[in-house]
C-alpha positions in Angstrom: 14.0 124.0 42.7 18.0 123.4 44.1 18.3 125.8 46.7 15.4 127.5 47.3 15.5 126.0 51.2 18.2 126.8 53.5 17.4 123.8 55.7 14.6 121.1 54.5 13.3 118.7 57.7 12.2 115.3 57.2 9.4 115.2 59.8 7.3 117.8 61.9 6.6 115.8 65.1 7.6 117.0 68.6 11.8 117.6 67.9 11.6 118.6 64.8 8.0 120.9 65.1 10.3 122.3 68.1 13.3 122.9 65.9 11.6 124.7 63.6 9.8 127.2 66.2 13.0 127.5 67.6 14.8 129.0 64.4 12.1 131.3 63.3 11.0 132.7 67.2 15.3 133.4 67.7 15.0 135.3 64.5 17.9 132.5 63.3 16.0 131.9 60.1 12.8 133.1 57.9 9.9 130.7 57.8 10.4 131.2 54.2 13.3 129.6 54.0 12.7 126.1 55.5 10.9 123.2 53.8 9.3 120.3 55.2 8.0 116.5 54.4 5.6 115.2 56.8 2.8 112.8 56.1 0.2 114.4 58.7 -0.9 117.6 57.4 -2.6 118.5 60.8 1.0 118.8 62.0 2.2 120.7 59.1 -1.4 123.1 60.1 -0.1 123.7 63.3 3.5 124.8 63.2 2.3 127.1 59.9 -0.2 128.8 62.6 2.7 128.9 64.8 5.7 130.3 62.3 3.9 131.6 59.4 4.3 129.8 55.6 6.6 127.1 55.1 7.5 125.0 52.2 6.1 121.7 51.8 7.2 118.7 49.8 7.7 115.2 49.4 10.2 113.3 51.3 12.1 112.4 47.5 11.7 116.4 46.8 13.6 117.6 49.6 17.4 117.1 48.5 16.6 119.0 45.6 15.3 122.2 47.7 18.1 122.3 50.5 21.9 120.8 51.0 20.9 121.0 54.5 18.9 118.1 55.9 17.5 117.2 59.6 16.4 114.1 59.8 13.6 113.8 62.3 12.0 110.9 62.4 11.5 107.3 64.6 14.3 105.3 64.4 12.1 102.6 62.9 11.1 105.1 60.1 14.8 106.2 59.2 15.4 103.2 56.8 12.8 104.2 54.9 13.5 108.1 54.9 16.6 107.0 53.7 15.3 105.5 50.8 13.5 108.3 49.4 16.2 110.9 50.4 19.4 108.8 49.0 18.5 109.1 45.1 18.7 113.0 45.1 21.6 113.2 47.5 25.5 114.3 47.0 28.6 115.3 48.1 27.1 118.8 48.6 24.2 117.3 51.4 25.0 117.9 55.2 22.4 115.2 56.7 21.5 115.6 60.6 20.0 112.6 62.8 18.1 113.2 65.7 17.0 109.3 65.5 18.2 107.9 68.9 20.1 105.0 69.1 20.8 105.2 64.6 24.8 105.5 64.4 26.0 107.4 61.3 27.5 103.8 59.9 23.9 103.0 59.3 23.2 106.2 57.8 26.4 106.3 56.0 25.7 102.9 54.6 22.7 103.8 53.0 23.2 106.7 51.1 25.6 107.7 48.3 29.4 108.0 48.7 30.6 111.3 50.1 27.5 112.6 52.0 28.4 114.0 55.1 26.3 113.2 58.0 26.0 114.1 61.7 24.6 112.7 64.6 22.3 114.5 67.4 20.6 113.7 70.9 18.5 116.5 72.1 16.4 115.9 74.9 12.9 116.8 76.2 13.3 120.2 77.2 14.4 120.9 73.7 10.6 121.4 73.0 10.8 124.3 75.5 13.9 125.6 74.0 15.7 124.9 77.5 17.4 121.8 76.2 20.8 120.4 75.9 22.1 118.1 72.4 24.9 116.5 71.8 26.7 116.5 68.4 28.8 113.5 66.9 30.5 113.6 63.5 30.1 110.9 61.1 33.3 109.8 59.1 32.8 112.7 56.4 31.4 115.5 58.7 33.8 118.8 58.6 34.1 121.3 61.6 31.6 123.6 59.2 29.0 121.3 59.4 29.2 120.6 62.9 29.2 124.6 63.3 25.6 124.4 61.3 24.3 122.0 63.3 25.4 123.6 66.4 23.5 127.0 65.0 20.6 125.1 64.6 20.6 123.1 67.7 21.5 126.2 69.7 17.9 127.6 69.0 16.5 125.4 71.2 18.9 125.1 73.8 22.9 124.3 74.9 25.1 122.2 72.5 28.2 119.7 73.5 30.4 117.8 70.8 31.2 114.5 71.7 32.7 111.1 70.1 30.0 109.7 69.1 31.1 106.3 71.0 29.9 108.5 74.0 26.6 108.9 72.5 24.7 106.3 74.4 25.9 107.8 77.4 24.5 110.8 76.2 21.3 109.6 76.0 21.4 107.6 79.3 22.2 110.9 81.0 20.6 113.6 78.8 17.9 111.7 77.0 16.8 109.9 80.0 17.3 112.4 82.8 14.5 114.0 82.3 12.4 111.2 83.1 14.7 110.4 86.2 14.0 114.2 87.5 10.3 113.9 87.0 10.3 110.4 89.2 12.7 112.2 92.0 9.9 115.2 92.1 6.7 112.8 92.1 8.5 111.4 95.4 9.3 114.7 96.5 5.4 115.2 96.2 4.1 112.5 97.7 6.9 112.6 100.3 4.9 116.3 101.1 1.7 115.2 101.6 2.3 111.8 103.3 4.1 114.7 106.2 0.2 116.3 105.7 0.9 119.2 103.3 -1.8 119.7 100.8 -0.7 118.5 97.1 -1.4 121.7 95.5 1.0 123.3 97.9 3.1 120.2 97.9 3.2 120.7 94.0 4.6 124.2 93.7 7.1 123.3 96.7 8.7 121.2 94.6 8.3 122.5 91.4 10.3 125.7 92.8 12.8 123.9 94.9 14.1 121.9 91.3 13.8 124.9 89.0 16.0 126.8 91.9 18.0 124.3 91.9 18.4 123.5 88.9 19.3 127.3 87.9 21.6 127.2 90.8 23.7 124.1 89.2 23.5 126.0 85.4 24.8 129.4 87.0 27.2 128.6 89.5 31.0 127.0 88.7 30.8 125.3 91.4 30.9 121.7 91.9 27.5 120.1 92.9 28.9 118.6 96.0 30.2 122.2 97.3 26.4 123.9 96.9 25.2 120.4 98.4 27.4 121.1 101.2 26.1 125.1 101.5 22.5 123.8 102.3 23.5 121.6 105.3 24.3 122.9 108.3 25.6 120.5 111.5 23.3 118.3 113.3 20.5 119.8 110.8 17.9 118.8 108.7 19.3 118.1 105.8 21.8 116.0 106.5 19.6 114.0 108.5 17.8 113.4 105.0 20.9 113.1 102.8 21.9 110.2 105.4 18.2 108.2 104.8 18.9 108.6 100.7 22.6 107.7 100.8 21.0 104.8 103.5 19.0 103.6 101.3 21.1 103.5 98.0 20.1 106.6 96.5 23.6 107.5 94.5 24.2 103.8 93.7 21.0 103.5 91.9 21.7 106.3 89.9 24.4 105.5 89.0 23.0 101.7 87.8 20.4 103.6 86.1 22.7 105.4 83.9 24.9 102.3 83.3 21.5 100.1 82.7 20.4 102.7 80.1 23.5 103.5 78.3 23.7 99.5 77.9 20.6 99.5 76.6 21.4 102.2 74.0 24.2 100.0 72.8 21.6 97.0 72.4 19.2 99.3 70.2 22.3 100.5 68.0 23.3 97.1 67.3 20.1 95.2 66.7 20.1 97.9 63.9 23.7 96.8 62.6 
């Protein structure tokens, strides 16, 4: 069965369902081509319906069917993975993590000598293909495998390289924004309607105003303090707002937030160790 798969994933939940859509919808790679192990078939159902016949095998199987291997499972699965993958597995095999807060010493340390393994964080918006991941080389990962990854990774959004001592940064930025963004637009929203606008108009207010925004920061070069400044004018409205957030702490506890969370990153990777 060696090669029949030019990419086998190790779990079809939300990442790695999204992955998959990703490759085949870009046209980056036939359905054909790509096997998968996951133990809920309903999942397996639902991405066939979505990107036509797949392959399907055991977890043990997959090595055998592809050099290429995403791991995409929770981080308190991955020991396990592991020990179904590592029997089958070489010098050949190019394994790729998206289990936040695993380093690739763990992974490294658990399968056989010489297997090359990278690290990835892609966040939320992945499963919209709008996403951004960030890439960290294990110890035997070559600048071609890190251009594979990127390929695959690309399909559902932008792709950084980083050390991977960064990576908890990463997520505390990447990982977590999204969840910080959706808490700044739920008090954009109630902010709305406690001034008396309805909530269905106060919901596509702000909806618009971030996605502007947000396509704004993506497009321009500009720093975001220079298209901060463009919306204020003196004596106006908006700096009369920016004073009651900056008041009340707003950048300082954003800052803490992303300190608190890369800290606790840190603690996850090394109650693993």
């Amino acid at each position: 069965m060696k090669g029949v798969a030019e990419i086998g994933f190790v779990g079809a939940g939300a990442m790695g369902s999204a992955l998959i859509r990703g490759l085949v919808s870009r046209g980056r790679m036939d359905p054909g081509k790509i096997a998968v192990s996951d133990l809920k078939e309903e999942a397996l159902e639902a991405l066939e319906r979505d990107v036509g016949p797949f392959k399907v095998s055991p977890t043990r199987e997959l090595p055998a069917m592809a050099s290429f291997l995403v791991l995409a499972v929770k981080p308190g699965e991955v020991a396990s993975a592991l020990e179904d993958l590592a029997p089958a597995m070489g010098p050949h095999h190019l394994l790729v993590s998206i289990a936040a807060g695993v380093p690739t010493g763990f992974l490294e340390a658990r399968l056989p000598q010489g297997v090359r393994v990278v690290r990835a964080m892609p966040n939320a918006a992945c499963l919209l293909a709008s996403g951004c991941t960030a890439l960290a080389k294990g110890t035997k990962a070559t600048a071609q495998d890190m251009e594979r990854a990127s390929r695959v990774f690309g399909a559902v959004g932008e792709v950084v390289e980083v050390e991977e001592k960064h990576m908890d940064a990463v997520t505390a930025v990447s990982g977590s924004g999204p969840a910080y963004v959706f808490l700044f637009a739920e008090a954009l929203m109630e902010g709305a309607a406690r001034m008396g606008l309805p909530w269905n108009v106060a919901r596509i207010l702000v909806k618009s105003t971030l996605m502007g925004a947000a396509r704004m920061l993506k497009e321009s070069q500009e720093h975001p303090a220079v298209l901060k400044e463009r919306v204020c004018s003196p004596g106006g409205t908006t700096l009369a707002g920016l004073f009651a957030l900056e008041k009340g702490g707003f950048r300082g506890l954003v800052l803490q937030a992303i300190e608190e969370a890369t800290r606790r990153g840190r603690e996850l990777s090394s109650e693993l160790r």
